[in-house]
N, C-alpha and C positions, 0 to 999 in steps of 0.2 A: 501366066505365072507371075509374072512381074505387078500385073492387077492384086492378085490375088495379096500378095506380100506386104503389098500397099496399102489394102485393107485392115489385113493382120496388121500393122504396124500404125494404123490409125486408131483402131480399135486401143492397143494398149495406149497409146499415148492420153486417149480419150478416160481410159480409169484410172478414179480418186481413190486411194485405200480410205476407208471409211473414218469420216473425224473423230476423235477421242475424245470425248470430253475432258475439259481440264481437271485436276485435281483439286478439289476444296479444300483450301489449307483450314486445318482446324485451330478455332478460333478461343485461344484462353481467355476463359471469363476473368472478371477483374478480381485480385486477389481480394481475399476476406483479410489482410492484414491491417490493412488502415482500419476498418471497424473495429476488427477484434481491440485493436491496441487503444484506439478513442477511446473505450468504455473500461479500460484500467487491467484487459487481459492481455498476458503478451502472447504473440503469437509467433513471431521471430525469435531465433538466441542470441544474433548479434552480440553483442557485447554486453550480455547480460550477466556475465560471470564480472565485469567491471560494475555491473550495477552493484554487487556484492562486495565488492571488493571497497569503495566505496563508502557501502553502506554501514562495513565494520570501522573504518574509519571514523562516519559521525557517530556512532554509537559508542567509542571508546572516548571521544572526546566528550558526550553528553553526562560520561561517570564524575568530571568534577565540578559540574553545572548542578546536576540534578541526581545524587545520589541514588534515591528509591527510585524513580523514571529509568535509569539504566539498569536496575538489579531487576526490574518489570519485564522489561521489554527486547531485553538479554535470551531471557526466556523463552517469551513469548511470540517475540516476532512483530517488527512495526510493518503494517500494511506497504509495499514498494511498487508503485505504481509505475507504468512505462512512460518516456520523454515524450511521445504523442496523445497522451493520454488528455480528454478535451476539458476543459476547464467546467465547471461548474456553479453557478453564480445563483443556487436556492435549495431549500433545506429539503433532503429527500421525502418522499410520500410516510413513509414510515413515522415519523419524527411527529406529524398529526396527531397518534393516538398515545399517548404520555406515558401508558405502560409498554409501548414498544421504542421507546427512545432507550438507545443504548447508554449503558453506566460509564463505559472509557474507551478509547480508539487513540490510532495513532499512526500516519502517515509519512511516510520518508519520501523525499523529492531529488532525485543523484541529479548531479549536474547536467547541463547541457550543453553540448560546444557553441553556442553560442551566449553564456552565460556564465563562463569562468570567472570565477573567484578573483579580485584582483585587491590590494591592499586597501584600497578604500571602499570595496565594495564588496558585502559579504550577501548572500543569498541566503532563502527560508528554504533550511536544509529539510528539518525534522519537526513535528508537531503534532503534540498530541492534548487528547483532552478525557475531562472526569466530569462528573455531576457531584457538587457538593453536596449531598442533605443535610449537611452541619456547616454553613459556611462560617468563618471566623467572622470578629467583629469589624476585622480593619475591610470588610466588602457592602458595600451597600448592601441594606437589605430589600427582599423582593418576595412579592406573595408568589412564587413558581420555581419553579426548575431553576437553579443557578450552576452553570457549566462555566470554569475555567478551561480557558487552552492555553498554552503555552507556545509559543515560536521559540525553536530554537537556528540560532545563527553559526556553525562553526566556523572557523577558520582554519580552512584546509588548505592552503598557502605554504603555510610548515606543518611539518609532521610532527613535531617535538614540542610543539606549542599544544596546549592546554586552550586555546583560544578560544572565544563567541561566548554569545553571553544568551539569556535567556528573557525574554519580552512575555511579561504576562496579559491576558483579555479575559473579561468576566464578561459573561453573557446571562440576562435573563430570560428565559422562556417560559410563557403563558400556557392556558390553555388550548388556543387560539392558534399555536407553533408563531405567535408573536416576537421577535428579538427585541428584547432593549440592552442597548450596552449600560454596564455597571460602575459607577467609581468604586475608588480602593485606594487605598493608604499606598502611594508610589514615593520613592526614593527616589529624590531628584539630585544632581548632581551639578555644581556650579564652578568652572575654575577661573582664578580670579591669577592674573600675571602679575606681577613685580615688577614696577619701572624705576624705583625710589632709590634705586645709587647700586653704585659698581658689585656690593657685597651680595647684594641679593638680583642681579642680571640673571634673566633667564630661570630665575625661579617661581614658581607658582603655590598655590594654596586653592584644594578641595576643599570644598563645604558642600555638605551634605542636608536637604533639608526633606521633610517630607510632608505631602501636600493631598487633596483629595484629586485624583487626577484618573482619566481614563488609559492611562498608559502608554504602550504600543501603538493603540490607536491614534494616539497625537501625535508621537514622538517622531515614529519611523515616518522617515521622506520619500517615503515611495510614490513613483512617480506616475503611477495610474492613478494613486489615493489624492491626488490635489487637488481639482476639483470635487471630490467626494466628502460627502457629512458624515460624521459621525457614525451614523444610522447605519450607509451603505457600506462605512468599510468593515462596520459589525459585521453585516451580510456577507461580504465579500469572504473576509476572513474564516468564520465558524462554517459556511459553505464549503468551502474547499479542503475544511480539516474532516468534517463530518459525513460530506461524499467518496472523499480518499478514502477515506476509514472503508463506507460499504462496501466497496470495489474490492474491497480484500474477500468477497462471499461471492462475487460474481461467475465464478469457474471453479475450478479444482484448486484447494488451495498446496501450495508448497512450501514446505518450511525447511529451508536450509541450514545447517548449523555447522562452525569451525570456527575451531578456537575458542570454546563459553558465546559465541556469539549467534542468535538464528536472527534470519531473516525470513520474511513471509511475502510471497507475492501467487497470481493469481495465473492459470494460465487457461488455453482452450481444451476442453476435456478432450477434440481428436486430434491433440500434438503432442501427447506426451512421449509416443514414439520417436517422432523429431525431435525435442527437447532433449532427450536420454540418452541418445544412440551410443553416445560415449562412456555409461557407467561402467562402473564395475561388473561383471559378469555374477549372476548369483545363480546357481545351479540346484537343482531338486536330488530328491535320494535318487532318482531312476538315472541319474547324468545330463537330462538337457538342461537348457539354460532359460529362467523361467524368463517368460513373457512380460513385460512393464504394464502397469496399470491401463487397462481400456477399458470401455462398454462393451456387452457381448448384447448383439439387436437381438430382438423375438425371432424366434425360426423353429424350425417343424424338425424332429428326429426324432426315424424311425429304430426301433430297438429291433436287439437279436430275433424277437419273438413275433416282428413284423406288427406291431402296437405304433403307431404314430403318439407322440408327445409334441405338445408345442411351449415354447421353452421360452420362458418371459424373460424382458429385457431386465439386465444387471451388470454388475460389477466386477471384474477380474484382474490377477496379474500380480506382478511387483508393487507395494507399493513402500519398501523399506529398501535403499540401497545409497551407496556412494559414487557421487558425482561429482568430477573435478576437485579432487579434495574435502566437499561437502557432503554431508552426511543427512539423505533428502528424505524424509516422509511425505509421501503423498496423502491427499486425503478429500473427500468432498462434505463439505458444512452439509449437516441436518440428516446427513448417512451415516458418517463413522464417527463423528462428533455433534456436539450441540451447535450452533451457528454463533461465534463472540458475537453478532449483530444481539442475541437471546439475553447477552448476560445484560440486567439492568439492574445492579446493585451499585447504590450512592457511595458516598466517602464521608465520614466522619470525622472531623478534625476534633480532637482532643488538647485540651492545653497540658503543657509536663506538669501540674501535679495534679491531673485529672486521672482517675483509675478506666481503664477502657472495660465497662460492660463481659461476662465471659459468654455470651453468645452471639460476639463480634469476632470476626478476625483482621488479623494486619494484614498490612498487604504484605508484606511476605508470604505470610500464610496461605494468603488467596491468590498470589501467583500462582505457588506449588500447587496447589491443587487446581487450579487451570493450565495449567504447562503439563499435570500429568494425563485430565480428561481428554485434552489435543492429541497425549499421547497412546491413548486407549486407554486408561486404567478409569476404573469406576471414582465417582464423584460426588462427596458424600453430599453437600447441598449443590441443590439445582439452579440452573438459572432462574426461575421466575420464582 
């Protein structure tokens, strides 16, 4: 008996319950957000409502700089690129064939905590540009394309200051997508101190002269431009106004607005779910609450009648509501509008006792009717 038991009791000691294999922890691929956001789409919200926030900021200070640039672009929307967005240092593919070169663009650059505003140091907030076909006499002249950009600098330090000023660049382009920088009649600025007796201590004297000079390009002491010719900081400069600018077609574009002021930036067509989740509720006649703007992919449905249909990829959903105070259009370039990349109409500078042609219009006039084709409404002239 006592064998017997011994056995039995050898026996169990002797079984393994069968090993388990471990659990495969599943392994998150690496986020698409560094990409998305390198290429000027955001894909996060982070503090992208501070990007706005911001963004109203330079635009209300660029109203006593540049009166028509802000009654434009109020509008319309300056391209708002995200603070990862990757630099750009050559003129996009596009820009080769001469009638695909865009007429005006315009790019906003929000701060970066590592790049705060400090009294003696102001950063390239906002910058935008146009194609002259009339340039005045005070710009070199040039057999091709002549593109002004502008930098603008504010000072966002104080709120109550009117501050920054504006740095102009004239660019020539060839056939060739060649750049030459342009001289121009620049307004130089000279101050001259007072050391000659107690009455005039501490006082100074402005003179003002002006000279043929490449502007911005010489002036600013920017401290990657020191080493750099003329040539390259052309490059450098019109590069990164003129690739900002595309990035604004690269996604779905958004045009925010509050307060008379919109902003435009770009995001990933499958985030707009993410992006929104906080609007406003806008609901259908039936009582649910519709759906935000998505793709619907191809897929197969079968009807009542037992008929198979297969159902081609398209467009769906919200694309008119308010978010966080703003009041957001969705929209994707070249579907429910023309692509601003399309529009390539020049600028005509007129002198004041010059009569302007009647089958021109101002820009005023050709904001409105690009602020309303963004908006759906029909467009009586076309882009091209």
């Amino acid at each position: 008996m006592f064998a017997i038991i011994k056995r039995l009791f050898a026996v169990i000691l002797a079984w393994r319950q069968p090993s388990i294999p471990p659990v495969k922890k599943r392994t998150r691929g690496p986020s698409r957000g560094k990409e998305v956001e390198e290429i000027g789409r955001f894909y996060f919200k982070r503090d992208i409502l501070d990007h706005l926030k911001e963004y109203s900021a330079i635009v209300r200070k660029l109203k006593a700089r540049d009166t028509d640039a802000y009654s434009m672009y109020r509008k319309l929307g300056a391209t708002v690129i995200p603070r990862t967005t990757r630099a750009e240092y050559y003129i996009p593919p596009r820009w080769k064939t001469r009638k695909l070169r865009p007429g005006f663009g315009s790019v906003v650059w929000t701060g970066r905590p590592d790049e705060a505003d400090t009294g003696d140091i102001v950063n390239t907030k906002f910058a935008y540009f146009r194609r002259l076909d009339r340039p005045p006499s005070e710009i070199q002249s040039f057999a091709g394309d002549v593109y002004e950009v502008l930098l603008f600098y504010p000072d966002l330090t104080n709120p109550k200051k009117t501050g920054g000023f504006l740095a102009p660049i004239y660019v020539g382009l060839d056939e060739q997508c060649r750049l030459t920088p342009l001289r121009f009649q620049w307004t130089r600025k000279q101050t001259i101190i007072h050391k000659d007796g107690r009455s005039r201590k501490g006082k100074h004297t402005t003179l003002k002269h002006q000279e043929w000079s490449y502007g911005a390009l010489e002036d600013l002491a920017h401290i990657d431009w020191v080493s750099m010719t003329i040539e390259e900081r052309t490059l450098t400069a019109f590069s990164m106004v003129v690739s900002g600018h595309e990035l604004g077609s690269s996604g779905l574009r958004i045009a925010a607005t509050k307060n008379g002021i919109t902003a435009a930036f770009s995001i990933d067509l499958l985030r707009t779910p993410y992006f929104f989740s906080e609007r406003e509720p806008v609901y259908a006649d039936e009582g649910h609450k519709k759906r935000i703007f998505h793709i619907v992919r191809p897929h197969k449905r079968v009807l009542a009648s037992g008929v198979e249909r297969y159902v081609k990829s398209h467009f769906r959903g919200l694309r008119h509501f308010t978010w966080g105070g703003y009041k957001v259009q969705i929209s994707m370039p070249g579907t429910h509008h023309a692509d601003l990349l399309d529009f390539n109409g020049g600028v005509h500078m007129f002198d004041e006792d010059e009569q302007m042609p009647k089958d021109f219009a101002s820009q005023e006039e050709m904001t409105d009717m690009i602020a309303g084709h963004l908006a759906g409404k029909s467009m009586a002239t076309t882009f091209q």
